[in-house]
C-alpha positions as CSV (number, residue, x, y, z in Angstrom):
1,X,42.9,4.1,-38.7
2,X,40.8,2.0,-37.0
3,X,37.4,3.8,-35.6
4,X,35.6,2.3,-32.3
5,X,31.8,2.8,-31.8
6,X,30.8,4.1,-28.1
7,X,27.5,4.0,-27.0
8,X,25.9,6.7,-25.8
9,X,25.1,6.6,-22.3
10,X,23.3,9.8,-20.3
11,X,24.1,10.8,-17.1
12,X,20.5,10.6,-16.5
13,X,20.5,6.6,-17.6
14,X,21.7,6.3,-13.8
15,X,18.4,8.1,-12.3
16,X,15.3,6.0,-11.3
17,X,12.0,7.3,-9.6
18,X,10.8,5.0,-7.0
19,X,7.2,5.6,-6.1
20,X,6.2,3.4,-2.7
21,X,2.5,3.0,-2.6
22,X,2.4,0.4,-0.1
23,X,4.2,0.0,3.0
24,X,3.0,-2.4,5.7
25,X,4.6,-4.8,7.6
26,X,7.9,-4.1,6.9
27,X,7.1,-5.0,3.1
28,X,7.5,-1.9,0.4
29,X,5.3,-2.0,-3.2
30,X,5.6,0.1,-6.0
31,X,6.5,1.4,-9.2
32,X,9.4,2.1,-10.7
33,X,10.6,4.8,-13.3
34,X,13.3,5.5,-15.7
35,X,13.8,7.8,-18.4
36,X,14.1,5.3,-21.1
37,X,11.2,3.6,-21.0
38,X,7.4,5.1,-21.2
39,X,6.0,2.9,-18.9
40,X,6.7,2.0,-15.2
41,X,7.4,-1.7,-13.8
42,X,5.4,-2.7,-10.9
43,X,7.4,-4.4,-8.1
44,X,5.9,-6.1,-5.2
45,X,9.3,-6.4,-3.3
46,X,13.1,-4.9,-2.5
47,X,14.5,-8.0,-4.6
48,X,12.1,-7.2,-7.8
49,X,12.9,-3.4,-7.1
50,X,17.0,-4.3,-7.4
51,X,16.5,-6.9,-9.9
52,X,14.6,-4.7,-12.7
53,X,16.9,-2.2,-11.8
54,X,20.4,-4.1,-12.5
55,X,18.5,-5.3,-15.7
56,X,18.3,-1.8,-17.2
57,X,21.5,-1.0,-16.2
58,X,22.9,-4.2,-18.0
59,X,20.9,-3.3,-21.2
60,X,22.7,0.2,-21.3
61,X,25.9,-0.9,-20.3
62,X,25.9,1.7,-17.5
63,X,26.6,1.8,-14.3
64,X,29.3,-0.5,-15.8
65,X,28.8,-4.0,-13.3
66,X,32.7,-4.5,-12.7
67,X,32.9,-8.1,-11.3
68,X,30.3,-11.1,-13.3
69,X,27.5,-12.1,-10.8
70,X,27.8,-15.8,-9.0
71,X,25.3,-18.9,-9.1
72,X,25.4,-21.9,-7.8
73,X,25.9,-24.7,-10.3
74,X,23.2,-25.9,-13.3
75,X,21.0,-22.9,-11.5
76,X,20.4,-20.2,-14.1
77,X,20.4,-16.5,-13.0
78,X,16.9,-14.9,-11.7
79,X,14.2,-14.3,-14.5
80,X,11.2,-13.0,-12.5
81,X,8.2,-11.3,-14.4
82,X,8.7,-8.1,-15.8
83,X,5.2,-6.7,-14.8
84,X,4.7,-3.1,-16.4
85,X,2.2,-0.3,-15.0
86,X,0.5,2.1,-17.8
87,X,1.2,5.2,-16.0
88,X,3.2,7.7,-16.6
89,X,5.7,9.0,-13.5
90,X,4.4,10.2,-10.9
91,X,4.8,10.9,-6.9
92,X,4.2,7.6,-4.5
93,X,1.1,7.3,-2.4
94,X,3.1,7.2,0.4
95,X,6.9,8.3,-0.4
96,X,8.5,9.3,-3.6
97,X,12.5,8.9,-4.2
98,X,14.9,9.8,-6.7
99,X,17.8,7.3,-6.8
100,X,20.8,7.6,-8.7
101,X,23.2,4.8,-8.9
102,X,26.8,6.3,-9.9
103,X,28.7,2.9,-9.7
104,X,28.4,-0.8,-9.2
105,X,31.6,-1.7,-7.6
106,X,32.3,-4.7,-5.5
107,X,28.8,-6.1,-6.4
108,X,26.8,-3.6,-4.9
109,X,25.6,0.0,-5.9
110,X,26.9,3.4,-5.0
111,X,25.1,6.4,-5.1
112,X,22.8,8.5,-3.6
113,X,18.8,9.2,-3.2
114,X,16.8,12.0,-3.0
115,X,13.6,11.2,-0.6
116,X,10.9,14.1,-2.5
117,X,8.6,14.6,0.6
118,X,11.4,15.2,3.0
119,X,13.6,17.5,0.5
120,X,16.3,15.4,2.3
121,X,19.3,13.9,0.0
122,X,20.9,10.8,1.2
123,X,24.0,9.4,-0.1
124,X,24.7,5.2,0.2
125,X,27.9,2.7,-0.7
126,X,25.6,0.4,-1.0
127,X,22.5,-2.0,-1.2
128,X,22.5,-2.5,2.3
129,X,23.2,0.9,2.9
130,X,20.1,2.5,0.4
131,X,17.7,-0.3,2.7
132,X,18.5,0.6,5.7
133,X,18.3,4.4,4.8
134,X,14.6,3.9,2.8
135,X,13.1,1.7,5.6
136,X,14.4,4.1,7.9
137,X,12.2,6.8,6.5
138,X,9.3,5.0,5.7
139,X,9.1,3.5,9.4
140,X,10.1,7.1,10.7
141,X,12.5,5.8,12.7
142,X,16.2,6.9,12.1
143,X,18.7,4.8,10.2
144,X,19.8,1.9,11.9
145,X,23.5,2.1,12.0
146,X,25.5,-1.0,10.5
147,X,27.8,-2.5,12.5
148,X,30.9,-3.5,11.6
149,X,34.1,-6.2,13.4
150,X,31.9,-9.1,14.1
151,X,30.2,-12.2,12.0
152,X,27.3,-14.3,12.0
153,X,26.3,-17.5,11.0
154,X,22.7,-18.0,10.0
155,X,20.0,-20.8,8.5
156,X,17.5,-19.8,6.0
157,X,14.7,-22.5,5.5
158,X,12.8,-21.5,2.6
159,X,8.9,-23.0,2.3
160,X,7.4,-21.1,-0.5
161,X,9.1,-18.0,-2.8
162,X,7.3,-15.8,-5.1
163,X,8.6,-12.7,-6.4
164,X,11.0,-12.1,-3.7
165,X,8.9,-12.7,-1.0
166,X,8.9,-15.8,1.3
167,X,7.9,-17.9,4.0
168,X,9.7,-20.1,6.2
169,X,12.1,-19.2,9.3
170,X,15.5,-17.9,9.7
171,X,17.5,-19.4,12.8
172,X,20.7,-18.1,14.6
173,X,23.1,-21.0,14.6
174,X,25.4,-20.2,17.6
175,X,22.5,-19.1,19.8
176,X,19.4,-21.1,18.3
177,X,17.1,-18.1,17.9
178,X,14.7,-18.7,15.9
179,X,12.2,-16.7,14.0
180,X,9.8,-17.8,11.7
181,X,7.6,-16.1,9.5
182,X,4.0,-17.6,8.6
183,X,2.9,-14.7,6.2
184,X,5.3,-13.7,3.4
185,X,7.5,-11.1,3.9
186,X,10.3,-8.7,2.0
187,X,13.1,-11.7,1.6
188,X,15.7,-8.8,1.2
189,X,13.9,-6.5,4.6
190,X,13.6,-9.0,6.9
191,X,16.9,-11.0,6.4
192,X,18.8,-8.0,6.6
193,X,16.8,-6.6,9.8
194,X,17.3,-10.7,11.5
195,X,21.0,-11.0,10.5
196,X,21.7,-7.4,11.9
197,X,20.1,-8.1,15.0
198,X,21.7,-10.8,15.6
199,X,25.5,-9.5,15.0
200,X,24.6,-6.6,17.3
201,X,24.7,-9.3,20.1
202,X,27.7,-10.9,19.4
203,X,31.2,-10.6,20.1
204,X,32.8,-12.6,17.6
205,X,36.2,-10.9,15.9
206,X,36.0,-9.6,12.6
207,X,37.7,-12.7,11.3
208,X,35.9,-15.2,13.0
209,X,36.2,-18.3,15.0
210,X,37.8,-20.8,12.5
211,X,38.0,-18.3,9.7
212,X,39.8,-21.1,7.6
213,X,36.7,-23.6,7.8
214,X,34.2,-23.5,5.4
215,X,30.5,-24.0,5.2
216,X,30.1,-28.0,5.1
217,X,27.5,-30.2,5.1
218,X,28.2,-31.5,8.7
219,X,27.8,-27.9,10.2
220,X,24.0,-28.2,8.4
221,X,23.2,-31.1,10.7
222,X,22.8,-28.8,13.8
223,X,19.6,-26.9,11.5
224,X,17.3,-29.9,11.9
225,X,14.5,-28.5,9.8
226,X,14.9,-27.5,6.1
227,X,12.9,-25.7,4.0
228,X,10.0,-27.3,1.9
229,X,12.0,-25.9,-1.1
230,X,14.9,-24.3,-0.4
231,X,17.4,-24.3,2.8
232,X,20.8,-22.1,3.1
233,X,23.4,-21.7,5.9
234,X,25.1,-18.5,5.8
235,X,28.4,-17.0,7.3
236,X,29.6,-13.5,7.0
237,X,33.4,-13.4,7.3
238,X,33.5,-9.3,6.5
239,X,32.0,-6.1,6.5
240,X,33.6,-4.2,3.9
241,X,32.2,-1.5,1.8
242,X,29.2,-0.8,3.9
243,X,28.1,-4.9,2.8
244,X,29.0,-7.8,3.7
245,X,31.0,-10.8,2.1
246,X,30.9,-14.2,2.8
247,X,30.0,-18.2,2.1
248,X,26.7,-19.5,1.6
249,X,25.6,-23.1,1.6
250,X,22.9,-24.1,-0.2
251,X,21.7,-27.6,1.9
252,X,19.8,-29.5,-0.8
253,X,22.2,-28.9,-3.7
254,X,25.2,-29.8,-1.3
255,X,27.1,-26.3,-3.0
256,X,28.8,-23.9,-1.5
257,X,29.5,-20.1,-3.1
258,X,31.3,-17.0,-1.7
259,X,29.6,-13.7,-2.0
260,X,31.1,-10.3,-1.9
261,X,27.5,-8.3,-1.3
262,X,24.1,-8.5,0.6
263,X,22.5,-8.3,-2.8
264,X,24.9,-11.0,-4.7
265,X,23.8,-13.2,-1.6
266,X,20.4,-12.7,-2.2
267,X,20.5,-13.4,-6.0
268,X,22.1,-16.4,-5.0
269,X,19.2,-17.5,-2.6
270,X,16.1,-16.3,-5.0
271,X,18.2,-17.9,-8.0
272,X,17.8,-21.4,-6.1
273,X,14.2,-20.6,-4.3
274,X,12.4,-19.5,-7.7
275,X,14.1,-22.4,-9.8
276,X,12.3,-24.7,-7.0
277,X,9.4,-23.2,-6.5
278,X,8.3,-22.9,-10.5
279,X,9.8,-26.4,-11.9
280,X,7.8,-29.3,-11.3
281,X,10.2,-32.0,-9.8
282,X,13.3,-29.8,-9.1
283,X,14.6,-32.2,-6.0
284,X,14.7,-34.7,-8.4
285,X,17.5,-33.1,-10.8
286,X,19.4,-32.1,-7.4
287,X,22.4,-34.5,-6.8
288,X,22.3,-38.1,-5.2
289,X,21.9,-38.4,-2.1
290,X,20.5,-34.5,-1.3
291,X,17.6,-35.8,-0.3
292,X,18.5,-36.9,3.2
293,X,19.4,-32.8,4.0
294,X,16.0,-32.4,4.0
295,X,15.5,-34.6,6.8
296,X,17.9,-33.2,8.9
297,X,19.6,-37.0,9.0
């Protein structure tokens, strides 16, 4: 009889502590704690917060990620710096929560948090969800509401990245609103916050105008500036699961992908952003002719 090894895998495997020490201008810092590992990990952002946190849960094989993450072509997956803190767990400076992540279905988390302070527990279906739900508390305003039976179609023009911060501008294609942001701010925060603004003024069915055409290159004319390193159009088609799923374009590498998450979108963006902004020379291994996107031409 044939005998199969199972790993062992705790209940409490699933449990971080999240201790937000700074919060200003919509951007969160931190440390973050899990049982298996004596010291915390530093984050300076919501995209090194969910990164560092898939990456433990894909060393113990638990939460169990049940679809394999998309990239865009010849761009390997995100490898930030794993930046570790000394300390041993303790309350945030400004908010403490307990998170526990019971699944990772359809690309996204499931779960639910525990905010310390407040003695309030909070579940979430997903990444989206858990943002709007955190920022909610630490702005003291309450949670703004998702809304669902609509899309949106949306430029990102990326002109510096570092650990998932950026600046650059984001730009409503139907309506050509534009906002740009001069300081770098939370990459996952602010799109999310734009994006949702955005849809709350529309009137677009749930399926969309043209819900057969894709993202193409032509429909990246009308966004006449790029980013200095990276430039993405984005359309949502649906608003399942408390996230969103849709195609994203990514300008200078002339690729499209479909994503089934807010969070496998924005690996997909800080995949591409910190591969440009850390190798010497990038444009030059993107494909022939990319070049022109950048000019708008």
């Amino acid at each position: 009889m044939t005998v199969g090894r199972m790993s062992v895998v705790r209940n409490g495997d699933r449990y971080f502590t999240i201790a937000v020490d700074e919060f200003e201008d919509s951007s969160i810092k931190g440390i973050l704690f899990h049982d298996r590992d004596s010291e915390g990990i530093l984050f300076d952002s919501l995209l090194e917060m969910f990164f560092n946190m898939d990456r433990i849960f894909d060393q113990l094989g638990s939460p169990k990620q049940t679809v394999q993450r998309r990239q865009f072509s010849g761009i390997e997956d995100l490898s930030p710096e794993i930046k570790k803190s000394n300390e041993k767990e303790r309350a945030g400076k400004l908010a403490t929560f307990y998170v526990f992540v019971q699944y990772r279905y359809y690309a996204s988390w499931q779960g639910n948090f525990r905010w310390i302070e407040g003695d309030e527990k909070i579940p979430f279906e997903s990444e989206l969800d858990l943002i709007l739900s955190m920022y909610g508390l630490l702005s003291g305003n309450e949670k703004k509401e998702q809304v669902n039976n609509i899309i949106t179609t949306c430029h990102v023009a990326i002109d510096s990245y570092l650990s998932g911060k950026f600046t650059g501008n984001y730009q409503n294609i139907p309506s050509e609103i534009l906002e740009q942001q001069m300081k770098p701010v939370d990459l996952a925060k602010s799109l999310g916050t734009f994006m949702e603004y955005e849809l709350k003024n529309d009137d677009i069915p749930k399926y969309g105008l043209n819900y057969g055409q894709l993202i193409s290159s032509d429909a990246c004319t009308f966004c006449r500036r790029g980013g200095k390193i990276a430039s993405f159009s984005i359309k949502v088609l649906f608003h399942e699961h408390s996230t969103w799923q849709g195609i994203i374009y990514w300008r200078e590498g002339r690729q499209q992908q479909l994503f089934r998450s807010y969070k496998e979108m924005l690996y997909l963006i800080a995949s591409v952003a910190e591969a440009s902004a850390g190798t010497p020379g990038f444009r030059g291994l993107l494909p022939a002719g990319a070049e022109l996107a950048l000019s708008g031409s």
